[in-house]
C-alpha positions in Angstrom: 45.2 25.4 -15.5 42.9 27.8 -13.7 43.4 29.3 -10.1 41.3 26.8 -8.6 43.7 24.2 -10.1 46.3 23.2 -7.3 50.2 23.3 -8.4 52.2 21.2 -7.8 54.4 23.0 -5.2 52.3 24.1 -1.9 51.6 28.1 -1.2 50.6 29.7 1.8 47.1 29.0 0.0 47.2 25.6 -0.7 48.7 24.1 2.5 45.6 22.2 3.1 44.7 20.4 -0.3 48.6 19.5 0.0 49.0 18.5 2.7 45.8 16.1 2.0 47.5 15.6 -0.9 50.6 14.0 1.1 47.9 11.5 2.7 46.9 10.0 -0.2 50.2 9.6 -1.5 53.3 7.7 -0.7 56.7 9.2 0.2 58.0 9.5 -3.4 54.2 11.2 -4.4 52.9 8.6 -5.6 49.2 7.8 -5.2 48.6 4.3 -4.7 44.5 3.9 -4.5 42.2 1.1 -4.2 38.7 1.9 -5.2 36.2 -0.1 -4.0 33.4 2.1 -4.2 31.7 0.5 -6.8 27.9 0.5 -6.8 25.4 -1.5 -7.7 27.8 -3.5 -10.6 29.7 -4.4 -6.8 26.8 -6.3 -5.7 26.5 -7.9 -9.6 29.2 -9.6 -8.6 27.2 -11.7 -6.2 24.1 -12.4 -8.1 22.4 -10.8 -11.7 18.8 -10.3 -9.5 20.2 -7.4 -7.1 17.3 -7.4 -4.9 18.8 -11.1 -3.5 21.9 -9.5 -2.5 21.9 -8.1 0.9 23.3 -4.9 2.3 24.8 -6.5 5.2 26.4 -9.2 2.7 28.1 -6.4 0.5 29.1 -4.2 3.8 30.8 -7.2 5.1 32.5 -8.1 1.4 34.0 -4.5 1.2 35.4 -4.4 5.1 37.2 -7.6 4.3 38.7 -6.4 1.2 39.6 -2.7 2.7 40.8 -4.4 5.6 43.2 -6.7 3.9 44.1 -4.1 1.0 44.6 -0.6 2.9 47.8 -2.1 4.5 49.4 -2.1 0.7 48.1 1.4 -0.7 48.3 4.8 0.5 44.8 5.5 -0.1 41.2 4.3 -0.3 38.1 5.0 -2.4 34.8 4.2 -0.8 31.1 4.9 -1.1 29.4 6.5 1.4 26.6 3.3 1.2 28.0 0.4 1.9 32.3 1.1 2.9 32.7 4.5 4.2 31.4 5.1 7.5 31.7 1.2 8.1 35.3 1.6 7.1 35.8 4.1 9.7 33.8 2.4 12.6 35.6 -0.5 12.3 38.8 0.3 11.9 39.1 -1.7 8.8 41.1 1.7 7.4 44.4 2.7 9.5 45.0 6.4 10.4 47.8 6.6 8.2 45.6 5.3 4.8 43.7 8.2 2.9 40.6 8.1 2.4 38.6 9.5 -0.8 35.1 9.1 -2.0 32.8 10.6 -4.9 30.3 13.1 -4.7 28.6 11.8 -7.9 25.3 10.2 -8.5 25.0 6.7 -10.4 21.9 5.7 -11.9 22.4 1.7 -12.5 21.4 1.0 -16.6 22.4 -1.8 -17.6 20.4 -3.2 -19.9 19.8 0.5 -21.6 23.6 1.9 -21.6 26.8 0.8 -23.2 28.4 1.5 -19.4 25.7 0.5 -17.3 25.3 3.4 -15.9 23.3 6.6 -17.2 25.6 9.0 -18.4 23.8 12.1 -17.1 26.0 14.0 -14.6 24.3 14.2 -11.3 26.0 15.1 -8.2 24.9 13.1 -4.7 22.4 14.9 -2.4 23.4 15.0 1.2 27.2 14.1 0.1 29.1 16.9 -1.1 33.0 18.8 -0.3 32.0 19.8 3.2 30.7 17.2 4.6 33.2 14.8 3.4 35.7 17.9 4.8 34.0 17.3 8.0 34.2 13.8 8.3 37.8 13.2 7.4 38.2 12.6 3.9 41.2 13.0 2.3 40.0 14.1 -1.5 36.7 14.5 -3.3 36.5 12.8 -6.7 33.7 13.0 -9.6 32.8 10.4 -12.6 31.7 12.4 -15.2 30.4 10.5 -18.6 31.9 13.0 -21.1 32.7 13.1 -25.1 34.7 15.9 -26.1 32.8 16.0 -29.7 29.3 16.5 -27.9 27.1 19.2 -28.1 28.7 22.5 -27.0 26.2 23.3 -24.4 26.3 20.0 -23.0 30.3 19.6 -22.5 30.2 23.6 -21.1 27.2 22.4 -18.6 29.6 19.5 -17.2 32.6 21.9 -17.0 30.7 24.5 -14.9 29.8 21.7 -12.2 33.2 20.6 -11.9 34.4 24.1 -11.4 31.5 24.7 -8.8 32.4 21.5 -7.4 36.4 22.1 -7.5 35.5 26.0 -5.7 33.6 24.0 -3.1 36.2 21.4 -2.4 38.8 24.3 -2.2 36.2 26.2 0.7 36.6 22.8 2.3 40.3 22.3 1.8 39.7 19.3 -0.2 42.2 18.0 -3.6 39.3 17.6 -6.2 39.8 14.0 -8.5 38.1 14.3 -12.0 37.4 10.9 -13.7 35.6 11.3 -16.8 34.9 8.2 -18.8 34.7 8.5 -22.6 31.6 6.1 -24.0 30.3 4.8 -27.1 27.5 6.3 -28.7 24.4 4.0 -30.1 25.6 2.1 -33.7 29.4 3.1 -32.6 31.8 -0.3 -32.1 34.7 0.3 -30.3 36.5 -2.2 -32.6 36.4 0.4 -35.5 39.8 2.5 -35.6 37.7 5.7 -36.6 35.8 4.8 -33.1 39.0 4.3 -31.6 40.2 7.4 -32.7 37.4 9.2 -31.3 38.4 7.9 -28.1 41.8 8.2 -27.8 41.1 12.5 -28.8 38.3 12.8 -26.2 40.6 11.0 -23.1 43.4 13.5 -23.8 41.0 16.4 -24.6 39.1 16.0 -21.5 41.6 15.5 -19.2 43.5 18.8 -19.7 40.0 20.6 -19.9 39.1 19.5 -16.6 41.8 20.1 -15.1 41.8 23.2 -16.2 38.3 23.5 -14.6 39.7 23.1 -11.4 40.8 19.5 -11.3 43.7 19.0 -8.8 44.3 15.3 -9.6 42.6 13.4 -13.1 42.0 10.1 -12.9 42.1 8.8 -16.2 41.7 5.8 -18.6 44.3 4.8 -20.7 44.2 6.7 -24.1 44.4 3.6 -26.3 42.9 0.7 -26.5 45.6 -1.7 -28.6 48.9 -2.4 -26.2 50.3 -4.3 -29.0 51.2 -1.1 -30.9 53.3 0.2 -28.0 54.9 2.9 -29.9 51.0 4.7 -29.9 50.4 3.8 -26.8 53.3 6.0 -25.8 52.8 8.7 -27.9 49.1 8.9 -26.6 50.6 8.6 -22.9 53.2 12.1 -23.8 50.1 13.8 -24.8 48.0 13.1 -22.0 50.2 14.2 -20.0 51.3 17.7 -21.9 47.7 18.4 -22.0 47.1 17.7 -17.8 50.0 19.8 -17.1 49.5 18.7 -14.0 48.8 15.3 -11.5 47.2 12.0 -13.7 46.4 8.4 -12.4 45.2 5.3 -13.9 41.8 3.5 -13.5 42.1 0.1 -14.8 38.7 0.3 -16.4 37.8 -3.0 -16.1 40.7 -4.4 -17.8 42.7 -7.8 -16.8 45.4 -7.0 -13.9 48.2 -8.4 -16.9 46.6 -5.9 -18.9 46.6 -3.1 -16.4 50.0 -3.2 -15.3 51.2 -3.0 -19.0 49.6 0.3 -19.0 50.9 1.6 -16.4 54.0 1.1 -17.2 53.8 2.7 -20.3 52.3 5.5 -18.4 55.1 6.0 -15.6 57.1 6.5 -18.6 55.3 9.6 -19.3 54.5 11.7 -15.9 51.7 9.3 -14.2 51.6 9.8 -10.7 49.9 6.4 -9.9 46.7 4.6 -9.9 43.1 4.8 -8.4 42.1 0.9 -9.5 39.4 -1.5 -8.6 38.3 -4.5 -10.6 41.5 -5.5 -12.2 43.3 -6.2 -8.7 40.3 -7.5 -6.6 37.5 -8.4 -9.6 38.2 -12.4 -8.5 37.8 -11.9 -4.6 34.4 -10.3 -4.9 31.0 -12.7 -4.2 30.1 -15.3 -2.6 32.5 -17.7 -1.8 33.8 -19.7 1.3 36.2 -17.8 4.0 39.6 -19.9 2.8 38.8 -18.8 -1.1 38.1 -15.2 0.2 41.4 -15.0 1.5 43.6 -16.3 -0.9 42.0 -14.4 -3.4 42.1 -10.9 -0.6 46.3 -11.8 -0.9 46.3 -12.6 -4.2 44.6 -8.7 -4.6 47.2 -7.5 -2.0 50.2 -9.1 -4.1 49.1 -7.1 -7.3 49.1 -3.6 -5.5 53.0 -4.4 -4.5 53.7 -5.4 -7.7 52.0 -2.1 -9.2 53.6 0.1 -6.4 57.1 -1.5 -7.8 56.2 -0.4 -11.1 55.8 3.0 -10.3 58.9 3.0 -8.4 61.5 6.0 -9.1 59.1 6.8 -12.6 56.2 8.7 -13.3 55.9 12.0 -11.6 54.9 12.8 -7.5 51.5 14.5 -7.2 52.9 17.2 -5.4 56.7 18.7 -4.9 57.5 19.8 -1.2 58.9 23.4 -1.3 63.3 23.0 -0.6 63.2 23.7 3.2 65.5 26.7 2.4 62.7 28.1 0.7 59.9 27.9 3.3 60.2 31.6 5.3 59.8 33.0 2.3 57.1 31.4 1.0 55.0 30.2 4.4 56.0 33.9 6.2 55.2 34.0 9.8 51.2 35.8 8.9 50.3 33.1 6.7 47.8 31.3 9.2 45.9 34.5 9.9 45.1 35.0 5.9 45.3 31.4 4.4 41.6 30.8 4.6 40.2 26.9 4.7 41.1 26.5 0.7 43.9 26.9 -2.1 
């Protein structure tokens, strides 16, 4: 961990990244994220030809869905496109929900990359730490496609922008979420175990070396791709979360919700502080579909974050520790506001 890494326990420094921190997170610490800020494979959902879905069509798809799902997590992730602003305007996100969104750049490949999108880091013009600081948000968070076994240059290029981006999140008072996503090179199949093994080292590798970039929380996919052989699938969780030494949640990559939940609870035995997950709870109420099928399937969404949220009940590990009460004089002294800055 470096000094632009947040602890877990707040300073006179840190006071605000914890105590945005505390609004994405639940009493007990844990975050509890929906993330619906999904690009363009959001609006694939609706039709294959993009140009016949419509913005208003897709702005109107991801109110509905916010609106129905910030009232069972303790956070939202949004794009500043289509959810965001919208969000806000409308009051489909309460006060009390956090709000979170990425200050990465997608480029929408599909038929030319393994994970539809190009894997080139890129940061979004026009959206980065200070303006999401000045517009409410609650935590920045960057995708970055990453191997651990690439070129040198390459994985030190992606770790000096997330350290300029975690030192511009701190100037804003911002907690920065890391999510890098491990992907196959051309010729690899990710149903060799050599493959496999590949991944399973790069998602533990990466997620302690960005956090020791400056990572405050690491979003994470699950380090193994076989649940049957649980026994490796908790080993792989322990070392993930030795080599964070510090706050990781779950994206559900995609996966079944059946599937998702199994890993999570094998990851709440292990330190996870909670989720940031999209298509496995709401993947089913996305498109086109009649009002009455876009309800049931918004509460069948809503019935899968309670069910995750009792998962992670009294396991894993809180995103951040409040200091004992007895120790706040001595640690927030009666000077602190004139010193502490905008950052930790």
């Amino acid at each position: 961990m470096t000094a632009l890494s947040t602890p877990r326990t707040p300073s006179a420094e840190s006071i605000a990244v914890h105590r945005r921190l505390a609004r994405i997170s639940d009493a007990d610490g844990h975050i509890r994220t929906i993330a619906i800020d999904h690009p363009e494979n959001y609006l694939a959902l609706f039709d294959a030809d993009l140009d016949k879905v419509t913005f208003e069509e897709v702005v109107e798809s991801k109110l509905d869905m916010i609106r129905v799902l910030s009232q069972h997590a303790t956070s939202v992730l949004v794009d500043p496109v289509w959810s965001f602003g919208q969000a806000v305007a409308t009051g489909a996100v309460p006060g009390s929900v956090g709000m979170i969104s990425g200050i990465e750049e997608l480029y929408y490949t599909p038929d030319t990359s393994a994970v539809t999108f190009d894997t080139e880091l890129r940061l979004r013009e026009g959206w980065d730490p200070a303006t999401l600081g000045v517009l409410g948000a609650d935590a920045a968070k960057l995708v970055v496609f990453h191997r651990s076994d690439a070129d040198d240059d390459a994985v030190a290029r992606q770790h000096d922008v997330v350290a300029d981006a975690a030192a511009r999140c701190r100037a804003a008072g911002l907690p920065l979420v890391v999510e890098p996503l491990w992907f196959p090179l051309p010729g690899e199949d990710v149903a060799d175990p050599a493959v496999r093994e590949r991944r399973r080292a790069s998602v533990i590798a990466s997620a302690g070396s960005f956090r020791r970039a400056g990572a405050d929380v690491m979003k994470v996919e699950f380090p193994v791709l076989d649940l049957e052989d649980t026994g490796a699938a908790h080993a792989a969780c322990a070392e993930l979360d030795e080599a964070v030494d510090g706050p990781w949640v779950l994206l559900s990559a995609g996966v079944t919700f059946e599937g998702f939940r199994t890993q999570l609870d094998i990851a709440a035995d292990h330190g996870c502080s909670g989720f940031m997950a999209g298509r496995a709870i709401w993947g089913d109420a996305v498109g086109r579909m009649d009002a009455e099928r876009r309800a049931e399937a918004a509460g069948r969404a809503a019935d899968r974050l309670d069910e995750l949220a009792e998962v992670l009940r009294g396991r894993g590990a809180p995103a951040w520790t409040p200091l004992d009460g007895a120790d706040a004089p001595s640690v927030i002294g009666p000077d602190w506001y004139r010193t502490t800055g905008h950052g930790g």
